[in-house]
N, CA, C and O atoms as CSV, one atom per row, in Angstrom:
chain,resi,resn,atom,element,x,y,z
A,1,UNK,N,N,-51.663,-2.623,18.203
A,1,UNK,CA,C,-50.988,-2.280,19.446
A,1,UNK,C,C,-49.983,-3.368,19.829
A,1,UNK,O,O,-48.917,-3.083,20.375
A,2,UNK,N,N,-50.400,-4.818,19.485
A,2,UNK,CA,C,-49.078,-5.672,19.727
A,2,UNK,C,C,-48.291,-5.735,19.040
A,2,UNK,O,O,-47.363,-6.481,19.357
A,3,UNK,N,N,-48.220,-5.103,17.908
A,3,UNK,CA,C,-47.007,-4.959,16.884
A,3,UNK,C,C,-45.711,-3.947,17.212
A,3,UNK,O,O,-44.557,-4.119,16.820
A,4,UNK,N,N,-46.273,-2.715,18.135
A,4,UNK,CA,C,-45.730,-1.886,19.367
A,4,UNK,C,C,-44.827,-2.748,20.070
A,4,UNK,O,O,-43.627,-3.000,19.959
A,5,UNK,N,N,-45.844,-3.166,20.900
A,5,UNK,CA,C,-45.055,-3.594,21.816
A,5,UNK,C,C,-43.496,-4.622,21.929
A,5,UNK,O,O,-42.500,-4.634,22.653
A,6,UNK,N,N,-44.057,-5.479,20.650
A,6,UNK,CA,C,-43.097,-6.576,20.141
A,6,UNK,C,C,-42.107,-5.818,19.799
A,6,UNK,O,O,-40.936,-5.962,20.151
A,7,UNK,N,N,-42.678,-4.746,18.900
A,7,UNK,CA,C,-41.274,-3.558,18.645
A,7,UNK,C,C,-40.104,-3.331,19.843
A,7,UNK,O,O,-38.880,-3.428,19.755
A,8,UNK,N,N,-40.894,-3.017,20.907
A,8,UNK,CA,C,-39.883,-2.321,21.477
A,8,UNK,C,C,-39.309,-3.669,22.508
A,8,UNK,O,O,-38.195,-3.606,23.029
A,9,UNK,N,N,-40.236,-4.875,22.712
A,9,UNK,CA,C,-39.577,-5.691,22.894
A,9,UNK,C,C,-38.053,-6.320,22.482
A,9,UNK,O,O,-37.056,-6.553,23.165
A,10,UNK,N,N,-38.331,-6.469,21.143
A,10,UNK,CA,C,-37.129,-6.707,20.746
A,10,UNK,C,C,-35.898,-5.572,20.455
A,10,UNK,O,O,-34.843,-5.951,19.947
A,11,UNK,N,N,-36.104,-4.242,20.793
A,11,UNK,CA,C,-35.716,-3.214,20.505
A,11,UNK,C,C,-34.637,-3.688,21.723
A,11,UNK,O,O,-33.408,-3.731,21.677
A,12,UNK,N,N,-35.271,-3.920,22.482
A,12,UNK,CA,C,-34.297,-4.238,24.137
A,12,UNK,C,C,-33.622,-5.163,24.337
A,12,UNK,O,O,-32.740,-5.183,25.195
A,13,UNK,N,N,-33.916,-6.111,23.575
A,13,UNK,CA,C,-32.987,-7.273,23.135
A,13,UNK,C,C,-32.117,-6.823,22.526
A,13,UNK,O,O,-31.113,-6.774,23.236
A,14,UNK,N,N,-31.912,-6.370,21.343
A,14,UNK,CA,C,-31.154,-6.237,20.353
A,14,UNK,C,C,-29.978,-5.554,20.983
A,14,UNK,O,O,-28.810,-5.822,20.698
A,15,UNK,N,N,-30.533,-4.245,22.258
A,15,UNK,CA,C,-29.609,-2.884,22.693
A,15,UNK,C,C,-28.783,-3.824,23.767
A,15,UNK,O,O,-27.597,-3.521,23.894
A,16,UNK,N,N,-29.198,-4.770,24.441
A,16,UNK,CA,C,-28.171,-5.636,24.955
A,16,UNK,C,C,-27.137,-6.334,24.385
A,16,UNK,O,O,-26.136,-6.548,25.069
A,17,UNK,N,N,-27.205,-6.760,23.161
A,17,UNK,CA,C,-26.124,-7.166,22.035
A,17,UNK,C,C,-25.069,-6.110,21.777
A,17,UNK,O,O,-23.933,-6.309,21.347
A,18,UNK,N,N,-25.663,-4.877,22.133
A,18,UNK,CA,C,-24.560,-4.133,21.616
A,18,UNK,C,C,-23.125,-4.040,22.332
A,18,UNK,O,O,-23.178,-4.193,23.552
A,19,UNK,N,N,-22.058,-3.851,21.873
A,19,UNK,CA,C,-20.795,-3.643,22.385
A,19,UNK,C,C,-20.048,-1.923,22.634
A,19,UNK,O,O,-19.156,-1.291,22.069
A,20,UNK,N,N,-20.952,-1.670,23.748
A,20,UNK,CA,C,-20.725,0.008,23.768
A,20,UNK,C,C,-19.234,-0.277,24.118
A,20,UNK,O,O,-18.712,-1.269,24.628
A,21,UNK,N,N,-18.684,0.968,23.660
A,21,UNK,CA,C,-17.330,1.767,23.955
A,21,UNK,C,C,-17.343,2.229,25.419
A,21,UNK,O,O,-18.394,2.628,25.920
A,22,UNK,N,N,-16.041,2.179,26.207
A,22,UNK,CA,C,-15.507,2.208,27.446
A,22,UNK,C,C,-15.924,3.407,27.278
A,22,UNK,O,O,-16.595,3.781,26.316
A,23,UNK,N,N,-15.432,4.323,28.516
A,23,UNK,CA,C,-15.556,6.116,28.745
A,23,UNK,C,C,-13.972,5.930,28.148
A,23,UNK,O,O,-13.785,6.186,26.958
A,24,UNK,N,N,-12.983,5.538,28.889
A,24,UNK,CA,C,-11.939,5.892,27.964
A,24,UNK,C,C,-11.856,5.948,26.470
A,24,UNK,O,O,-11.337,6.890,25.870
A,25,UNK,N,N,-12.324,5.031,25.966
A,25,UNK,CA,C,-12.891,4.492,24.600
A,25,UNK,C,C,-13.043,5.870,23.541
A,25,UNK,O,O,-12.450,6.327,22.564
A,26,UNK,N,N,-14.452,6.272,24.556
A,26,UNK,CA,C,-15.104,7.072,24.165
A,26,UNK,C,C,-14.400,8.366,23.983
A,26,UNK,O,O,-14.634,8.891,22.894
A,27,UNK,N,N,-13.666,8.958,24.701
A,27,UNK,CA,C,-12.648,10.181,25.166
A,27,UNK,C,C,-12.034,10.592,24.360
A,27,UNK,O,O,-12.048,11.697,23.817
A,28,UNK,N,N,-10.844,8.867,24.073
A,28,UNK,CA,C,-9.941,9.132,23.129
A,28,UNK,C,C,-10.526,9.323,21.424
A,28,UNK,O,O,-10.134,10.184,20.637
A,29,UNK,N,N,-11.356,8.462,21.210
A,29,UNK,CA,C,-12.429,9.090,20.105
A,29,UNK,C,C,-12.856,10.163,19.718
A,29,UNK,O,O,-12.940,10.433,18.520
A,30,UNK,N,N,-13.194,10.951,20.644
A,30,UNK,CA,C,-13.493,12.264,21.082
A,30,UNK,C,C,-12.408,12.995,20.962
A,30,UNK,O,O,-12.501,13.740,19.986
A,31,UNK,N,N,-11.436,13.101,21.525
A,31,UNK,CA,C,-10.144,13.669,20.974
A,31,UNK,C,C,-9.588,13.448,19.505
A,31,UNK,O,O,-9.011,14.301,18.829
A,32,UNK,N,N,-9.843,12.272,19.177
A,32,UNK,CA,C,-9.283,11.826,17.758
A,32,UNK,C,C,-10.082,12.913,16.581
A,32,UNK,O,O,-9.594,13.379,15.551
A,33,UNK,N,N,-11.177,13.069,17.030
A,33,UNK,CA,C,-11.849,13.471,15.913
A,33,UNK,C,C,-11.928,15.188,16.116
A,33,UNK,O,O,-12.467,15.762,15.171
A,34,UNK,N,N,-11.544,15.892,17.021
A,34,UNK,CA,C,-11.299,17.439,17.267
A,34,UNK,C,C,-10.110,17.586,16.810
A,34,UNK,O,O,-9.773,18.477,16.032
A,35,UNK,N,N,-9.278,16.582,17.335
A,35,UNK,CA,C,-7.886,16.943,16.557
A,35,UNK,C,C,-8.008,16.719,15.318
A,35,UNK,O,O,-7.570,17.643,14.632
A,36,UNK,N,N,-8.592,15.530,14.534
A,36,UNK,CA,C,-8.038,15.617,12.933
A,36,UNK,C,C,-9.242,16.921,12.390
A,36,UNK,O,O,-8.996,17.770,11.533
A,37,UNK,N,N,-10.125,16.823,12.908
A,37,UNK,CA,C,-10.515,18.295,12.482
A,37,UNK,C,C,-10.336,19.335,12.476
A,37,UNK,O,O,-10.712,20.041,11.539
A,38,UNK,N,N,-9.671,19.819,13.561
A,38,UNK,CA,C,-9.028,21.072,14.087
A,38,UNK,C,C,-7.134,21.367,12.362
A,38,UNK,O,O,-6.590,22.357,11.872
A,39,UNK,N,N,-6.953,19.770,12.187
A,39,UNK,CA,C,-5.984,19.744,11.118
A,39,UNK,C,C,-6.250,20.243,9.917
A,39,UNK,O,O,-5.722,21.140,9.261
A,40,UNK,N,N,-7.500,19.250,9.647
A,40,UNK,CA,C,-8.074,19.808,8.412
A,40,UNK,C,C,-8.560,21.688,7.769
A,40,UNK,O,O,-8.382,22.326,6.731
A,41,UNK,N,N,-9.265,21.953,9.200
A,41,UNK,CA,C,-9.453,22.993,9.427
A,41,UNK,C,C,-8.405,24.056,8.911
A,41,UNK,O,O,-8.669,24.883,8.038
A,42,UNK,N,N,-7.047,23.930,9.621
A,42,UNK,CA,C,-5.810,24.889,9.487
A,42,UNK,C,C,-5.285,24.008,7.941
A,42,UNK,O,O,-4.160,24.121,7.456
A,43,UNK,N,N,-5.912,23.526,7.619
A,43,UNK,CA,C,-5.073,22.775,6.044
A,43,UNK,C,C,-6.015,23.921,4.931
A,43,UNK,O,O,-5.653,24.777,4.124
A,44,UNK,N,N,-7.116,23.505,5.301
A,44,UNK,CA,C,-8.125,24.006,4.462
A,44,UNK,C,C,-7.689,25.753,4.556
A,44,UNK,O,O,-7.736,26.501,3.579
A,45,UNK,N,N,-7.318,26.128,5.780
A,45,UNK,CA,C,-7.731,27.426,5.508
A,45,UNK,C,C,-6.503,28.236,5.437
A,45,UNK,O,O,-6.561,29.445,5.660
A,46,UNK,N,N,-5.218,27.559,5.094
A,46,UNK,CA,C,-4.032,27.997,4.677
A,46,UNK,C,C,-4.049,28.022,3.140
A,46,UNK,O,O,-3.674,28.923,2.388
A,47,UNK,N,N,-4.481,27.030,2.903
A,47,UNK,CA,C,-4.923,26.840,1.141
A,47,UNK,C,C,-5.929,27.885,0.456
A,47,UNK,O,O,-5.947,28.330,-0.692
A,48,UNK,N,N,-6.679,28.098,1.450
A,48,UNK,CA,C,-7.589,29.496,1.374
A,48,UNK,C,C,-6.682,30.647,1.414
A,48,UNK,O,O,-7.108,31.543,0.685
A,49,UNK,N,N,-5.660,30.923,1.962
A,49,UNK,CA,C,-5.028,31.876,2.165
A,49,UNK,C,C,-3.878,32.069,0.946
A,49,UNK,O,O,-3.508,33.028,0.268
A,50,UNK,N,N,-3.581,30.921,1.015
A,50,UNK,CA,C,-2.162,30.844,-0.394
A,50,UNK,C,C,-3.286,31.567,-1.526
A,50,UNK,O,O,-3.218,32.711,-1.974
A,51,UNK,N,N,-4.193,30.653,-1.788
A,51,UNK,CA,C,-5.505,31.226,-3.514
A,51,UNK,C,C,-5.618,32.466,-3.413
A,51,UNK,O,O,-5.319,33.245,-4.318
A,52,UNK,N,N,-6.225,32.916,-1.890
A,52,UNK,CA,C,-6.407,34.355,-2.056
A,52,UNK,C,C,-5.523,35.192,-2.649
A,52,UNK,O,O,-5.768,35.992,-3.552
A,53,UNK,N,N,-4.049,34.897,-1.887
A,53,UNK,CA,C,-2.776,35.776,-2.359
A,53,UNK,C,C,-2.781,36.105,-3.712
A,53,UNK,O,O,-2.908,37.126,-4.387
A,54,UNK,N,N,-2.540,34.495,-3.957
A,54,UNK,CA,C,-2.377,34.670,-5.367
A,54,UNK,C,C,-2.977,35.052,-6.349
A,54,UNK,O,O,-2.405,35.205,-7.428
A,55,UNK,N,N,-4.348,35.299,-6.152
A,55,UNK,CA,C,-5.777,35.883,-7.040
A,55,UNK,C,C,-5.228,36.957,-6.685
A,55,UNK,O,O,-4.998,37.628,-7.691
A,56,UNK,N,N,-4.756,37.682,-5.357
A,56,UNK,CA,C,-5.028,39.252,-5.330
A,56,UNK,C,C,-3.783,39.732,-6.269
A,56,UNK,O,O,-3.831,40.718,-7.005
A,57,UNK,N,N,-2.433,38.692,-6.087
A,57,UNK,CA,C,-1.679,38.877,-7.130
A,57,UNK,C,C,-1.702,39.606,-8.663
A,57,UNK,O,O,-1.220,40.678,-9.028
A,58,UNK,N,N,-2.662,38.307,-9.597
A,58,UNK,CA,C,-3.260,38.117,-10.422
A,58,UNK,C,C,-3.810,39.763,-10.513
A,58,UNK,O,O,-3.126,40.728,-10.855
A,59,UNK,N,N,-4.834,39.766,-10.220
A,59,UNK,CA,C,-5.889,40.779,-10.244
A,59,UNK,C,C,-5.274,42.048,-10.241
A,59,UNK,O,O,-5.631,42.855,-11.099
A,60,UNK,N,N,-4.237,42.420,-9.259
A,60,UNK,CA,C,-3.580,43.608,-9.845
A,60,UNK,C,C,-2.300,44.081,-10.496
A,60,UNK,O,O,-2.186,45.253,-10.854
């Protein structure tokens, strides 16, 4: 049971060391990563669209 406790002792130490991100911080992060996904997304699925063509091409 004191091996617990020491756990979370130092668990609380450690979470004070940390260097959290602002809310702005956080936001623009948050935006960064919907937008380059939202990119990838329309990359990926134009490239999906060109293959298709061209298979349906192909095929008949």
């Amino acid at each position: 049971m004191n091996n617990i406790v020491t756990f979370f002792k130092e668990a609380k130490v450690e979470m004070t060391k940390v260097n959290w991100p602002s809310k702005k911080q956080t936001v623009n992060y948050t935006l960064i990563v919907i937008g380059l996904s939202l990119s990838v997304a329309a990359f990926l699925g134009s490239l999906d669209y060109i293959f298709s063509q061209i298979l349906k091409g192909l095929i008949k």
